[in-house]
C-alpha positions in Angstrom: -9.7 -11.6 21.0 -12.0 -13.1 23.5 -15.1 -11.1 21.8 -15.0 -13.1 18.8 -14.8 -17.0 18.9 -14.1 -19.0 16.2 -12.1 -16.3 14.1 -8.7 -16.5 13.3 -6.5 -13.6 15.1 -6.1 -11.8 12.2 -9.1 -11.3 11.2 -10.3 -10.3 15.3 -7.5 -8.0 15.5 -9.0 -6.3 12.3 -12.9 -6.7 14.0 -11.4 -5.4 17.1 -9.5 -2.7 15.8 -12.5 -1.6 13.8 -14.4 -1.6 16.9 -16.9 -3.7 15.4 -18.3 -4.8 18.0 -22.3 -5.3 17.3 -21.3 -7.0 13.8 -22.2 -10.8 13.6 -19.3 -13.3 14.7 -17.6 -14.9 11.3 -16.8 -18.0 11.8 -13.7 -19.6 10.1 -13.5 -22.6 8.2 -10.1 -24.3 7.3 -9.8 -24.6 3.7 -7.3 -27.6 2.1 -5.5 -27.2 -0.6 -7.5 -26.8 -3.8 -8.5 -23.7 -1.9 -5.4 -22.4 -0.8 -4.3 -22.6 -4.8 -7.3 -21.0 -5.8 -6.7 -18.2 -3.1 -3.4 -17.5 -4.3 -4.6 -17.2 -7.9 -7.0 -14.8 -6.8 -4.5 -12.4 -5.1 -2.1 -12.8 -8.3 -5.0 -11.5 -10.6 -5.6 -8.7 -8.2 -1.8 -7.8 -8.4 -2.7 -7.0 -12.0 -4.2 -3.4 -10.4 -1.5 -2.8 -8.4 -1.4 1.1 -7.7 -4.7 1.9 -9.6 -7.4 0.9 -7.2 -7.3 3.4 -4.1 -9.5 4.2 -2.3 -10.1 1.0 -2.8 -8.5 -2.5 -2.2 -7.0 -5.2 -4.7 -9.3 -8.0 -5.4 -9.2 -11.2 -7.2 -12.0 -13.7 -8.2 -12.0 -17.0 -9.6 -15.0 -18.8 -10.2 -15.0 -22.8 -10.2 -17.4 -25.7 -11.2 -16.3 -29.3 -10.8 -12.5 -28.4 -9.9 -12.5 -26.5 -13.5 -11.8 -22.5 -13.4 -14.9 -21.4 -15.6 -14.3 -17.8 -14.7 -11.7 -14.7 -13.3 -11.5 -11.5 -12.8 -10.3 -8.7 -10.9 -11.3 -4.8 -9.5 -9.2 -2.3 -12.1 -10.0 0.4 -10.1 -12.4 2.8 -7.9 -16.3 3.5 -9.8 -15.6 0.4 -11.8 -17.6 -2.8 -11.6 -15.9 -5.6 -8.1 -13.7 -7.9 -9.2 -16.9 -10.9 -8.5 -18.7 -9.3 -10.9 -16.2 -9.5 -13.9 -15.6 -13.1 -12.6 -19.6 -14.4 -12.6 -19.5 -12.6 -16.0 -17.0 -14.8 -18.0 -18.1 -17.7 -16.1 -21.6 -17.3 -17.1 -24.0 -20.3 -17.1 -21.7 -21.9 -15.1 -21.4 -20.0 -12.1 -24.8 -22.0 -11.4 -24.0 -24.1 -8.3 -19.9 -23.2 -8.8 -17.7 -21.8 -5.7 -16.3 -18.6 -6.2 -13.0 -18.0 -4.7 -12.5 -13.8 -3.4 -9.8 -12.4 -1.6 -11.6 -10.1 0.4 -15.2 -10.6 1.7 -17.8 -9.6 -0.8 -19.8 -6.5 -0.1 -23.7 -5.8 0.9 -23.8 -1.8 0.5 -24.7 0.1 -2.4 -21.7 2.5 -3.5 -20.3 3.4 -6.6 -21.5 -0.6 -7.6 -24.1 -3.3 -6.4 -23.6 -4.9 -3.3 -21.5 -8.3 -4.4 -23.7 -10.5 -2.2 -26.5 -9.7 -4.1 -24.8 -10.7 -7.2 -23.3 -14.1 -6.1 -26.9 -14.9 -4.9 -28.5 -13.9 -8.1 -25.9 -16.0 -10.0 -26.9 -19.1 -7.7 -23.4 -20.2 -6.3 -23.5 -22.8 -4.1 -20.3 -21.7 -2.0 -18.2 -18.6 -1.4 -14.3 -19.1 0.0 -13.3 -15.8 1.6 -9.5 -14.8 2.4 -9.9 -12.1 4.8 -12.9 -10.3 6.5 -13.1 -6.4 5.1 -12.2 -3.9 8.0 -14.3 -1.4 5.9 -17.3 -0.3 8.5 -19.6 -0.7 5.8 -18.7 -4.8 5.4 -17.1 -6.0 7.9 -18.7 -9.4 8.9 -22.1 -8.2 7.0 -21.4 -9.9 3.4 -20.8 -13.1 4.9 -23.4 -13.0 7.0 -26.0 -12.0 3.9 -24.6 -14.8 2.1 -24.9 -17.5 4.6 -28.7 -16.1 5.3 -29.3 -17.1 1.6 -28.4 -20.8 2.4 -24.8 -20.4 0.9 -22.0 -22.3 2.0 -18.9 -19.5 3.0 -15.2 -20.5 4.1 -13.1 -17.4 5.6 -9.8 -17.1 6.4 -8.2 -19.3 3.4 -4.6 -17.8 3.2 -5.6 -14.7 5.3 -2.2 -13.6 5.8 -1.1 -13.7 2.4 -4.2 -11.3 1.6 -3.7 -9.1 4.4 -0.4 -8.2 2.9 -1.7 -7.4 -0.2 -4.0 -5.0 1.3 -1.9 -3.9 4.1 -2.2 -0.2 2.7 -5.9 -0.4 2.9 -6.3 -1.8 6.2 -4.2 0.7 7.2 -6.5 3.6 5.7 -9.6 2.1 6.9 -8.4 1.7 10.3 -6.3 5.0 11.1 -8.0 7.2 8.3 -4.1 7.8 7.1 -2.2 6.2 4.4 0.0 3.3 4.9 3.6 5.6 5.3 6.4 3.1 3.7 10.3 4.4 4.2 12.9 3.1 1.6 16.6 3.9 1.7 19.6 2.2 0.4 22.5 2.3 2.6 25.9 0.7 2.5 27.2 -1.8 4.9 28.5 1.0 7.3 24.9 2.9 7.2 25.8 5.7 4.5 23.1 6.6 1.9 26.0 8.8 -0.5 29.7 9.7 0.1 30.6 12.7 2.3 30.4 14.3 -1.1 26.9 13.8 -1.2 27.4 11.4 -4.1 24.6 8.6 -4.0 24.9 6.5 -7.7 24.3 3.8 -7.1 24.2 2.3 -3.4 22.5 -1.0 -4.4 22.9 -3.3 -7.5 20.8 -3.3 -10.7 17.9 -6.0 -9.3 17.8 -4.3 -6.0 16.5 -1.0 -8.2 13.9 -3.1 -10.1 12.6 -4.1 -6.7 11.9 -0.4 -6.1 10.4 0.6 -9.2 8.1 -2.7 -8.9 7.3 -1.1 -5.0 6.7 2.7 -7.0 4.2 0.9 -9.2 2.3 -0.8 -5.9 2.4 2.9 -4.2 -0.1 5.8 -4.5 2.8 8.2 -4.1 6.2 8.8 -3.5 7.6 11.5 -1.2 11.0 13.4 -1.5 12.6 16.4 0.2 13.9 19.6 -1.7 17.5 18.1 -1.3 17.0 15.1 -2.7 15.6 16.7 -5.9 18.7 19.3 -5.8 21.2 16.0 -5.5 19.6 13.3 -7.5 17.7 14.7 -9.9 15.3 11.8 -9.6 12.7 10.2 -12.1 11.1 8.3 -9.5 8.7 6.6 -11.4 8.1 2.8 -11.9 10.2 2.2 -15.1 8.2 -0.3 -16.3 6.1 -0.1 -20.0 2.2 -0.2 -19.1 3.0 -0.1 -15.3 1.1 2.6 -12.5 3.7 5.7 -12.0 3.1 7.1 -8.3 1.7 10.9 -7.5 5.4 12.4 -7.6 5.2 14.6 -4.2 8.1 16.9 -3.3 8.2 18.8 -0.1 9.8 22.2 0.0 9.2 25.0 2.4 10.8 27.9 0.6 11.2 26.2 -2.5 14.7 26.8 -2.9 14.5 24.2 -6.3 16.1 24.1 -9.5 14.2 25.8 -12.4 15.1 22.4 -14.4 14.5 18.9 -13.0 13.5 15.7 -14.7 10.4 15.8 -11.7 8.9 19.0 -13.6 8.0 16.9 -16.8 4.5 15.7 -16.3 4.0 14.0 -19.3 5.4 10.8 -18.0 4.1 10.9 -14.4 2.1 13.9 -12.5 4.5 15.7 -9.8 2.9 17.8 -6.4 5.0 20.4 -5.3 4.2 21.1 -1.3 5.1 24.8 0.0 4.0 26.7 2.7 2.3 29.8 2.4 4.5 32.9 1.4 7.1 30.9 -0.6 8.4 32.5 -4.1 5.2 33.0 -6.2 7.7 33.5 -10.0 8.4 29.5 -8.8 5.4 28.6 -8.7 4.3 30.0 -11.5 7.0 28.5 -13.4 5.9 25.1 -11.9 2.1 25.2 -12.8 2.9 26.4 -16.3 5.0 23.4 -16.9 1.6 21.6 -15.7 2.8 21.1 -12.0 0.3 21.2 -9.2 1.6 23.0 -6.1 -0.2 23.5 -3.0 0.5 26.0 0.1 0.2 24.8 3.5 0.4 27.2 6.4 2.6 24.3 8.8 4.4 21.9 6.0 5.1 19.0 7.9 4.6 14.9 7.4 1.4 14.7 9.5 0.0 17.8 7.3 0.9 15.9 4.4 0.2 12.2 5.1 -3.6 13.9 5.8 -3.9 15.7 2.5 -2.9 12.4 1.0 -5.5 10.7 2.9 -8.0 13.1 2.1 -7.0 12.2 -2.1 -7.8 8.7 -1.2 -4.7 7.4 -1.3 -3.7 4.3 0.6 0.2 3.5 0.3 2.6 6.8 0.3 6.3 5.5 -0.3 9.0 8.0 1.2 12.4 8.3 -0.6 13.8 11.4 0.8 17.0 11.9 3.0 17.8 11.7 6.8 16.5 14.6 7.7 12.8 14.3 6.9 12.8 11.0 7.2 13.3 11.8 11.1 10.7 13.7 10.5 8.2 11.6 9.5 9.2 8.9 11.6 8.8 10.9 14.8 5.3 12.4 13.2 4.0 9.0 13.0 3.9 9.0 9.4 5.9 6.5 8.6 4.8 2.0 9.8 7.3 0.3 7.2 10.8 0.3 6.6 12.2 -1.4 3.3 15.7 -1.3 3.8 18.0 -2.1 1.3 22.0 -3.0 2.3 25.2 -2.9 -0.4 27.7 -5.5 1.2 30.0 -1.9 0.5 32.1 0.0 2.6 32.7 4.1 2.6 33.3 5.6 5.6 33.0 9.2 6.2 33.0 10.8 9.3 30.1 13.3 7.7 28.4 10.8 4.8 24.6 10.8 5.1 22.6 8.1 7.0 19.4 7.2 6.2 17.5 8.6 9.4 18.5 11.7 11.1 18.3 13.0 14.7 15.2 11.2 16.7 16.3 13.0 19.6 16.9 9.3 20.9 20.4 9.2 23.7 20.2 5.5 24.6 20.2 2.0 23.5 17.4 1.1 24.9 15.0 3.9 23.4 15.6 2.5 19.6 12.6 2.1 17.6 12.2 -1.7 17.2 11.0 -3.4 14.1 8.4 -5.7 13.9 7.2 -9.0 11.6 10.8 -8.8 10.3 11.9 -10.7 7.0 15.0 -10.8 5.4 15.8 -11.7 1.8 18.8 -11.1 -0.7 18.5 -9.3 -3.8 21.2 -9.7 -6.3 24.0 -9.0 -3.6 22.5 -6.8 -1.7 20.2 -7.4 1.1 16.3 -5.8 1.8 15.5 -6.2 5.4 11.7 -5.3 5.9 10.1 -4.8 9.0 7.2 -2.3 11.0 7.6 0.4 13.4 5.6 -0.4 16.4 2.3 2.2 16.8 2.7 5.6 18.0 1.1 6.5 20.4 -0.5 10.3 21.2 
């Protein structure tokens, strides 16, 4: 991180990464704890848009004049106004000579909206506290810089981490042009997803489930194999009133479905049925007339996939599917984060699912280890989260 003094690793790694090299250096300031407050407030109001923002990231505001919050606001999603412009507006008059608190670096680019340096100039405040530096190309480094050129006082790096994470789908998408690739699974103590009968309801307690359908809402999609929709008959959407339902995406080669599954009703949440070419047209007739969109793909596999997501300008793709594919995707490089969820319950079975099949893998020392591991409990069960380490090609 040699090339950029003064910035805090995290945001270097995300300079360096970008390969941002002829950008102007940011330098961080440590903020105390007003800001740190103020920060966090900022990433809870850009929570509110979880799931509707891609392409774009989540970003709070919150707009402050003599230790008073005089104005918020967040981005609700792509083509609408940044979420510094909703906050100058509510703070009005009183953004004169205030300090504006954003979670991500304001931009200086026309797009869809204004640059947001402009704006914060314009509206004359007098300081601008930054949480993280934006990977996007287009940014990077170039919104502070416009902002200190115009005599205004700018702090980065005020609980970086904590906004990193809530963009970690975006970061992801700006720096690998893919979507963030998240794996859940609920297993049992002894590693089983179902009994050897291939019955899986339910693995994990009631507030382990809520945790998923609050992880649906955050997602852009949510992937599943033809089996899983064959055993489970699955909703998979978020379960909550008002909340973001996830682009339900099944994969299925030869589309070997049933003609009635709780995934073909649209009216709740849109479902993407992905075939390859040749596959039973009557199905997929039946499918688009019950207002499902189905696509063909000449190699179906989760690179293909995780692109043609990309390409929809999607950020975070959950995966939900069964052993098998989830191999699959893990050895394709479309999967960085495991959410693992684990019943303190015992089944056994010499032949009852696990929640990754064959990596082609023959010792111990050629496991996949995780990274930036957390533990917590939930209810009684336990979610161990953690990332894969990079692939490399």
């Amino acid at each position: 991180m040699d090339n950029f003094p003064g910035v805090s690793p995290l945001s270097a790694s995300l300079l360096k990464d970008s390969q941002l090299v002829a950008q102007p250096v940011v330098k961080e300031i440590v903020g105390n704890d007003f800001d740190s407050r103020m920060m966090l407030r900022c990433v809870e109001l850009a929570r509110v848009a979880l799931g509707r923002t891609s392409p774009n990231p989540l970003v709070g505001a919150v707009v402050v004049q003599n230790g008073e919050i005089v104005g918020e606001g967040f981005h609700p999603r792509a083509g609408e106004p940044h979420a510094e412009v909703f906050a100058l507006r509510a703070a009005g008059e009183r953004a004169q000579g205030a300090t504006i608190y954003v979670s991500l670096e304001p931009c200086n680019h026309y797009g869809r909206t204004p640059p947001c340096s402009e704006g914060l100039i314009n509206a004359g405040v007098s300081k601008v506290v930054v949480g993280m530096v934006d990977p996007n190309p287009l940014v990077a480094g170039g919104g502070i810089a416009r902002l200190r050129a115009a005599g205004i006082e700018v702090v980065v790096g005020v609980e970086e981490a904590v906004c990193r994470r809530l963009n970690e789908g975006f970061i992801h998408r700006i720096l690998y042009q893919r979507p963030l690739g998240i794996l859940k699974y609920a297993m049992t103590l002894d590693g089983k997803i179902a009994t050897s009968s291939g019955h899986s309801a339910w693995v994990t307690n009631q507030d382990a489930r809520t945790e998923v359908h609050r992880l649906r809402a955050a997602c852009d999609a949510v992937i599943v194999g033809g089996n899983t929709v064959r055993q489970d008959n699955p909703y998979l959407t978020s379960h909550q009133v008002a909340a973001h339902n996830p682009l339900r995406v099944v994969m299925s080669r030869s589309l070997n479905l049933p003609e009635q599954a709780r995934l073909w009703d649209t009216h709740e949440a849109p479902t993407l049925v992905l075939t390859e070419v040749g596959s039973s047209q009557t199905f997929q007739k039946m499918l688009r007339d019950k207002g499902v969109e189905v696509m063909e793909f000449r190699s179906l596999t989760p690179e293909t996939v995780m692109t043609h997501l990309y390409e929809r300008g999607f950020c975070s793709v959950l995966w939900e599917c069964g052993g098998i594919l989830a191999a699959s995707a893990i050895a394709q490089g479309a999967v960085q984060k495991i959410m693992a969820f684990i019943a303190p319950k015992i089944i056994g079975g010499d032949h009852a699912p696990t929640p990754v099949g064959e990596l082609g893998l023959t010792s111990m020392t050629e496991a996949l280890p995780l990274e930036r591991v957390s533990w917590r409990v939930v209810g009684a069960d336990c979610l161990v989260e953690g990332y894969l380490p990079p692939v490399i090609k």
